[in-house]
C-alpha positions as CSV (number, residue, x, y, z in Angstrom):
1,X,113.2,82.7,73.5
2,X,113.3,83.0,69.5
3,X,112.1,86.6,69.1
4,X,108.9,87.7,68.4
5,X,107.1,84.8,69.3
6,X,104.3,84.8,71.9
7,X,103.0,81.3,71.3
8,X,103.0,78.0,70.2
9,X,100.3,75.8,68.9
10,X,100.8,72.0,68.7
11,X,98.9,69.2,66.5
12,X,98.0,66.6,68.5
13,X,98.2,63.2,66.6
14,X,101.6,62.0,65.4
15,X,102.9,65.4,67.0
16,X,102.2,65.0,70.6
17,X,100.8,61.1,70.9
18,X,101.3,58.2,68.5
19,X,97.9,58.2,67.6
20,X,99.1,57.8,63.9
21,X,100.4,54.4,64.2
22,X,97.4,53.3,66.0
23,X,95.1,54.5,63.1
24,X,97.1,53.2,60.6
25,X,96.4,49.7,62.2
26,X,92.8,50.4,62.9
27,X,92.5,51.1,58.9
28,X,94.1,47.8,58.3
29,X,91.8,46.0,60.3
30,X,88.8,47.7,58.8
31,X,89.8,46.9,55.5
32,X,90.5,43.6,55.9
33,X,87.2,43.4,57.8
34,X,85.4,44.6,54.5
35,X,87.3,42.3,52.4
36,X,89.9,45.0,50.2
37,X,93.3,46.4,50.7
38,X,94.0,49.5,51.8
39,X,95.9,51.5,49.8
40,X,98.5,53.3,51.2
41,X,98.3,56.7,49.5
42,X,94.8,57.2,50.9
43,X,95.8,56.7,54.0
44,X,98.7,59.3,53.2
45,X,97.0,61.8,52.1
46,X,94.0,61.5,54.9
47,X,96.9,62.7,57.5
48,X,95.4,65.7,59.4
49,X,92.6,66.1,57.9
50,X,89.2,66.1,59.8
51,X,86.5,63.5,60.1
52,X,84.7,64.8,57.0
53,X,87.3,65.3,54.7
54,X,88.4,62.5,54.9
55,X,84.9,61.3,54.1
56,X,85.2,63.1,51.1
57,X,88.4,61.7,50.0
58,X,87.6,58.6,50.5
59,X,84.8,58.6,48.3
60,X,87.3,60.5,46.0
61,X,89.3,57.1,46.0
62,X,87.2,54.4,46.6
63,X,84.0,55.6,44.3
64,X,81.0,57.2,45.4
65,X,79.7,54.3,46.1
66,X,82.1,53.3,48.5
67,X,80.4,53.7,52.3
68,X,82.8,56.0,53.8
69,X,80.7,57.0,57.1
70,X,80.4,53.2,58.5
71,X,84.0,52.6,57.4
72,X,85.1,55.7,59.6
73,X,82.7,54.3,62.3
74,X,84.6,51.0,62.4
75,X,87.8,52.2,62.3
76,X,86.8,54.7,65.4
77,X,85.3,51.4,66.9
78,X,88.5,49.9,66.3
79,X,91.0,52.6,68.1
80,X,88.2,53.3,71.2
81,X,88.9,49.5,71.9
82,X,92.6,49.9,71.3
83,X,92.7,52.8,73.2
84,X,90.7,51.4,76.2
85,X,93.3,48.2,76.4
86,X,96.5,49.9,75.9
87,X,96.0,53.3,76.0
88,X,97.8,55.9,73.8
89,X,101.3,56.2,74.3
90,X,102.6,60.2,74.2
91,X,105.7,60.9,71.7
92,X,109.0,61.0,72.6
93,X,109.7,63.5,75.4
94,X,105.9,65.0,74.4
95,X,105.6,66.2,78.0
96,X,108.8,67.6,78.7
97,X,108.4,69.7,75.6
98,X,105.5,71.3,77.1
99,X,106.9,71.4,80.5
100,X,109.5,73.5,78.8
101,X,107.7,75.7,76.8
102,X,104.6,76.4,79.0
103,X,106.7,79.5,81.5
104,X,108.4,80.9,78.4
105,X,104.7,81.0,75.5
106,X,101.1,80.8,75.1
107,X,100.0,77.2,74.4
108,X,97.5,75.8,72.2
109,X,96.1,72.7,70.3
110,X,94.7,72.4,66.9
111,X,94.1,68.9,66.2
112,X,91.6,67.9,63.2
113,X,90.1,65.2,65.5
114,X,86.8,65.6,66.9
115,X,86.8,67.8,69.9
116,X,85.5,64.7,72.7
117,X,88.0,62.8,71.2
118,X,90.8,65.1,71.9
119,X,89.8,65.9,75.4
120,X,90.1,62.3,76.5
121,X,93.0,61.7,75.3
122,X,94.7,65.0,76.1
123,X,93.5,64.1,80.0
124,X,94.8,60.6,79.8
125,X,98.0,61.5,78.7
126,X,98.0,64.1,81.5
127,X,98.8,67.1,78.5
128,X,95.6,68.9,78.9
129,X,96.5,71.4,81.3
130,X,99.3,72.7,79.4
131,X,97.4,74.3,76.9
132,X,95.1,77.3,77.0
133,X,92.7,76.6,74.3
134,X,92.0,73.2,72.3
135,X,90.8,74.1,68.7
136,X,89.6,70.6,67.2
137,X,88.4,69.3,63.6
138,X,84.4,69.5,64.4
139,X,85.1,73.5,65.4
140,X,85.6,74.4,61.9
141,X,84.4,74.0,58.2
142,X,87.1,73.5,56.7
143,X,90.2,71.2,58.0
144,X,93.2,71.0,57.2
145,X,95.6,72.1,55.2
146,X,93.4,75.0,55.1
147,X,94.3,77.5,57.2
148,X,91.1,78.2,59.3
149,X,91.8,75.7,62.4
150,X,95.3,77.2,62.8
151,X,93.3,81.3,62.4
152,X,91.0,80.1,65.1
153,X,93.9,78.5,67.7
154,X,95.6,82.1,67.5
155,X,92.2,84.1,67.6
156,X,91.1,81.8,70.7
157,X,94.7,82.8,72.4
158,X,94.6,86.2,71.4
159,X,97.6,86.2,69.8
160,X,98.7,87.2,65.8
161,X,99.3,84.4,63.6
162,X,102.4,85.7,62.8
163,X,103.4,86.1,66.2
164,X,102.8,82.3,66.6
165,X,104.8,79.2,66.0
166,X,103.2,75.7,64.5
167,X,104.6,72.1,65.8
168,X,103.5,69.8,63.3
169,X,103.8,66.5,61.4
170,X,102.0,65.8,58.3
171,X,101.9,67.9,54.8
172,X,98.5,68.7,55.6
173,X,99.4,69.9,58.8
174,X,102.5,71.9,57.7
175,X,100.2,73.8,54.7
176,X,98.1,74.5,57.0
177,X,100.0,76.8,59.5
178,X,102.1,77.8,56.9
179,X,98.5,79.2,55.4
180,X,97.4,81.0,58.0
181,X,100.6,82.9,58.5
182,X,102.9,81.0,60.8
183,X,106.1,80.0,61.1
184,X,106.4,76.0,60.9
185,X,108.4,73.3,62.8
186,X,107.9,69.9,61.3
187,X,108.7,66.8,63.5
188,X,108.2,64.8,60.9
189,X,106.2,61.1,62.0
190,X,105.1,58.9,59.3
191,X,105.8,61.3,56.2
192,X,109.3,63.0,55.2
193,X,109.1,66.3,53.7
194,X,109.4,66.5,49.9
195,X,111.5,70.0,48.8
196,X,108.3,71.6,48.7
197,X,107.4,71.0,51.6
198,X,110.7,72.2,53.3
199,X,110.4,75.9,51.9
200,X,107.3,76.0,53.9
201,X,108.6,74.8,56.9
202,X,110.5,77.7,59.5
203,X,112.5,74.6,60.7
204,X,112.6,70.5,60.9
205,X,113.2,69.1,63.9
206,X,114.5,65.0,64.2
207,X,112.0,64.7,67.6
208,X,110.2,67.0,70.2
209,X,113.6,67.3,72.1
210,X,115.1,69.0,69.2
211,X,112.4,71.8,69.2
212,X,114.1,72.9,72.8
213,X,117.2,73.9,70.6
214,X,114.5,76.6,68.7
215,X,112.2,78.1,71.2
């Protein structure tokens, strides 16, 4: 056990399920539905964020004018019916992880999706009982990477943010924990870390089986 830690809080998507992949092809189909091509560095820089910052951003990008609520509709439309034929497969060794660090820590989620959303996922993946508190994106005001999601996973745990560990994947995510006073492993997913982003990151770890080696 790495000393001084008492807990661990994990993101959820591109961390624990490949949720990431299946919104980046959800994206794709809205677009093409709406007749434009998605840019790729929206999409980027959307990672972790919640449901209405990424409203925001979109907007940011695409113009005011740009209808960001029904395009975040259809894309939700678009994973729910993904999601109900295939389901959502968990990361590699995702569970085992968990299995391994659930005697040893305190473990929670903070995941900037919206809280049903988590939930139902986290029970069909069969992850949900790991953790002691979920802490999800329509909880707080502001998401990620500011740090107030990762403050109110530690608060709902009990435990100091410094006396707590972040598993996460995106920039966003990383800043975020980093933020609110925690020391960060990134697993990186569908972004590598810049230089930047490795001085705020306690330790990067190829997959979820690599964390084992640190906690």
């Amino acid at each position: 056990m790495a000393d001084n830690i008492k807990a661990v809080i994990f993101d959820m998507d591109g961390v624990l399920q490949d949720s990431e992949t299946i919104s980046d092809i959800t994206w794709e189909m809205a677009a093409k539905e709406w007749g434009f091509e998605l840019n790729y560095d929206i999409l980027q820089a959307c990672r972790g964020s919640n449901r209405h910052d990424i409203a925001m951003k979109l907007k940011e990008f695409y113009g005011e004018d740009f209808d960001s609520v029904s395009f975040l509709n259809r894309t939700s439309e678009f994973f729910y019916q993904i999601e109900a034929e295939k389901g959502i497969p968990l990361m590699h060794y995702a569970k085992e992880i968990l299995e391994y660090l659930k005697p040893k820590y305190k473990l929670a989620l903070a995941s900037s999706t919206r809280g049903v959303s988590v939930r139902r996922q986290m029970k069909a993946g069969g992850l949900i009982d790991f953790f002691e508190s979920l802490t999800t994106g329509d909880m707080v005001e502001h998401s990620k990477p500011e740090p107030e999601i990762y403050l109110k996973a530690a608060e709902s745990i009990g435990i100091k943010p410094e006396a707590c560990v972040a598993v996460e994947d995106s920039p966003n995510g990383v800043k975020s924990a980093y933020a609110a006073g925690m020391r960060v492993i990134m697993v990186p997913d569908k972004i590598q870390p810049d230089e930047n982003l490795k001085k705020l990151c306690w330790k990067i770890c190829p997959s979820l089986e690599d964390v084992k080696s640190v906690l």
